[in-house]
Steps between C-alpha positions, in 0.01 A plus 500: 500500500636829389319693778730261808824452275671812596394479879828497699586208711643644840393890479152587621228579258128520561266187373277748291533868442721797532724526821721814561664618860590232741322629851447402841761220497530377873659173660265310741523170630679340284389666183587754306185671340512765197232695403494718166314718269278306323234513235327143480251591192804641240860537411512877508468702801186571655218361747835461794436314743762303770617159359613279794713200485767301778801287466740310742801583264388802282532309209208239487226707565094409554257747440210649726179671452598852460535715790336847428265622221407853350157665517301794321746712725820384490791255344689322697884658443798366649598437877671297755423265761641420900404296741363625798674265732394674850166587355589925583137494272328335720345299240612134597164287511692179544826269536613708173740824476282792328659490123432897343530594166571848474374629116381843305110497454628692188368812469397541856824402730616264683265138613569263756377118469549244753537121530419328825516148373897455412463734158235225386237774432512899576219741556506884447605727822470808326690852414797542696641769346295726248621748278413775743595386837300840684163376422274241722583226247405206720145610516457591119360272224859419289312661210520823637853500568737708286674349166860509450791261396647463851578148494733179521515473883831318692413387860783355709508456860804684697594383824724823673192710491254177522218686252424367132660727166332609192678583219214624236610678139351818579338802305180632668721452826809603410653740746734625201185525251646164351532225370678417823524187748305599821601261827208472733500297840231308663405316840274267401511508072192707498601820617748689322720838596724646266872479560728663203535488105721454248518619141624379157334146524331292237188289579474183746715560741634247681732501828733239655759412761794325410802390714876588426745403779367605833306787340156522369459704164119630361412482136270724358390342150330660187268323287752525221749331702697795592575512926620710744710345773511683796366507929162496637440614871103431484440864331754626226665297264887642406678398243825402536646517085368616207230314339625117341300468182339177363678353194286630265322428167384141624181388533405480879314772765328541776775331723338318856587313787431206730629519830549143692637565815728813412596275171416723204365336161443763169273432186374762232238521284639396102291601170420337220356555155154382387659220293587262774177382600081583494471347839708667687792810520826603673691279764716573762890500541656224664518566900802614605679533858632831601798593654745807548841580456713751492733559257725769288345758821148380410228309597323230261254276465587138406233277392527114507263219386274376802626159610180317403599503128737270597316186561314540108875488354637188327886541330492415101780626334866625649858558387770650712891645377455487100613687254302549227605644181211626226313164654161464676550348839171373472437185322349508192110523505500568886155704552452741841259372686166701580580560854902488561775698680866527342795564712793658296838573613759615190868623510464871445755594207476896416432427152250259468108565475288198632200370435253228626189430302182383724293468152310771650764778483880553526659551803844714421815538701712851357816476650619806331249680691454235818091488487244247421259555249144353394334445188123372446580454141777256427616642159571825681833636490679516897515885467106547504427387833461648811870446687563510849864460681649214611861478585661177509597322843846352517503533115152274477193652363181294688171548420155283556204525250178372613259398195144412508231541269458830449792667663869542573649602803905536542710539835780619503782653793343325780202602417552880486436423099162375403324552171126344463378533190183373293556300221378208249668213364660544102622151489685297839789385316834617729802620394796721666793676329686788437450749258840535413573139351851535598474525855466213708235463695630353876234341689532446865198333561171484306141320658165540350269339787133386414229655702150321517235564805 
């Protein structure tokens, strides 16, 4: 059926309906669980409620009831989730850690739902944090409550000061007059002071800690994928660089995390056009784990496939130290499969200009200008793309592109590079060349690994 055909194999869409911004993703026994915008009557936004679903891998996923629904008052915008390990709520009921979901009621502030059976089911707390924090909120109907498009709250739990932090996209409550991101600390989830702000942010925040040699760096992350890395004593976030901004013109937003034991795991929200499917709309990017390094006086992000991934791959085509000269190192007829991942290492010579077709786009090396480029549309020229630098290592250019259904996603420089992008299949039929005929094209190695789940 046309309406399941484009449905991508190992990225996470919704069974019916619209989903946008992945929220309160949390790790509990065993299971990851994701929860997401979601409209289950339409493929356009409205009507959001919480879409809930868990996985063992984050890549086979089974889907729940959802979580949290709107009413005559509110919509149900994005949030996070945490586990309330030494119940600090005082909500535990049973054998089972309180699970909260932190979201915006949006227009009235900020909700609070609970779980006290293992995140099977969640009930509604109530405001935590309204848009006007000096009235007697807690003993108000939430219709009465003041509108405003304070929203998107982070909730993390930080152990030096022992107290739960909010990070909410603030404008009622902005300090500065706003938009801003407003920390706020709590003893028990439910009551919140304010701690400090910080301006110039974008949307669904999101904050994590991630190791680099004996040292723990924060990471303060926009919704268009833009972060801030920096220190965090329990009250002020300071940045320690300028800002290191996302690879732009590609496809994904709303960038969140899992966090499994201090192990941090990213995925972000990807949009699609009407023409995919009537059933259902958008997916999300392949999850990715995080690291930092530090490099050229700066530190960056690298992002790595989760390990799970690795069980669904099967090897189906390879060829290592050829040279190829105006020929197609694929054999004749060879079609990408729906779901694959192709490993590509090449000789880097300064005046050759690469490509790799996926039958749903181009993927270009320029060596003149040492960047990797992207094109949905196969009979695009190299130039029109959207480049982004990558410098050889030890005179090899390596790159991985990840292909399913509906999208391409390409790592590159340890992971520093990566370029998700929606897309649609033109044909499948591979090739790789040059576009200079008389420049040899030196492969290293070449692997184009099946993925089915």
């Amino acid at each position: 059926m046309k309406e399941e055909s484009y449905r991508p194999i190992y990225h996470f869409t919704a069974q019916k309906g619209w989903i946008n911004d992945p929220n309160g993703l949390f790790y509990y026994k065993g299971k990851y669980h994701l929860c997401c915008q979601h409209n289950p009557d339409d493929i356009t936004w409205d009507n959001i409620h919480w879409g809930h679903a868990t996985s063992e891998d984050l890549i086979k996923w089974e889907h729940k009831d959802d979580v949290i629904s709107p009413t005559d008052i509110y919509q149900c915008f994005s949030g996070s989730a945490v586990v309330d390990y030494e119940n600090t709520s005082g909500l535990k009921e049973g054998e089972e850690a309180p699970i909260f979901l932190i979201w915006t009621a949006s227009p009235k502030g900020q909700m609070a739902s609970y779980s006290v059976d293992g995140g099977q089911t969640f009930k509604v707390y109530g405001p935590i944090l309204p848009n006007d924090t000096s009235i007697d909120f807690k003993n108000m109907d939430i219709k009465d409550l003041p509108d405003s498009g304070d929203r998107d709250p982070k909730v993390f739990w930080y152990e030096e000061t022992r107290k739960w932090i909010m990070v909410v996209y603030t404008i009622a409550l902005s300090h500065t007059k706003g938009p801003a991101y407003s920390f706020y600390s709590s003893k028990n989830l439910l009551d919140w002071t304010y701690e400090s702000e910080i301006s110039l942010c974008f949307e669904v925040p999101d904050m994590i800690k991630l190791p680099i040699g004996d040292e723990y760096k924060y990471i303060l992350i926009n919704a268009n994928g833009d972060y801030r890395v920096g220190d965090f004593d329990g009250h002020e976030f300071i940045s320690c660089q300028d800002v290191n901004k996302n690879q732009r013109l590609f496809d994904a937003c709303c960038y969140y995390t899992w966090n499994n034991n201090g192990n941090i795991t990213q995925t972000s929200w990807v949009y699609t056009d009407y023409s995919y499917s009537n059933v259902f709309r958008n997916f999300y990017s392949l999850p990715v784990d995080l690291s930092l390094r530090y490099k050229k006086g700066k530190y960056e992000i690298l992002r790595e496939p989760v390990k799970g991934l690795e069980k669904y791959k099967k090897e189906i085509f390879s060829v290592e130290n050829k040279v190829y000269n105006n020929q197609n190192p694929f054999p004749e007829g060879f079609i990408c499969p729906e779901a694959c991942e192709i490993d590509v290492e090449i000789e880097y010579n300064p005046f050759n200009i690469a490509y790799i077709d996926t039958g749903c786009g181009k993927v270009w090396y320029n060596s003149p200008q040492k960047s990797i480029i992207y094109n949905r549309n196969v009979n695009e020229l190299w130039h029109s793309g959207c480049p982004v630098d990558l410098e050889p290592e030890d005179n090899i250019v390596k790159f991985k592109i990840f292909v399913d259904k509906t999208t391409i996603e390409i790592f590159a420089d340890d992971g520093y590079v990566y370029m998700p992008f929606a897309t649609k299949w033109e044909s499948r039929q591979m090739a790789m060349g040059t576009v200079a005929d008389p420049v040899p094209l030196k492969v290293r190695s070449l692997k184009v690994y099946e993925i089915k789940v």
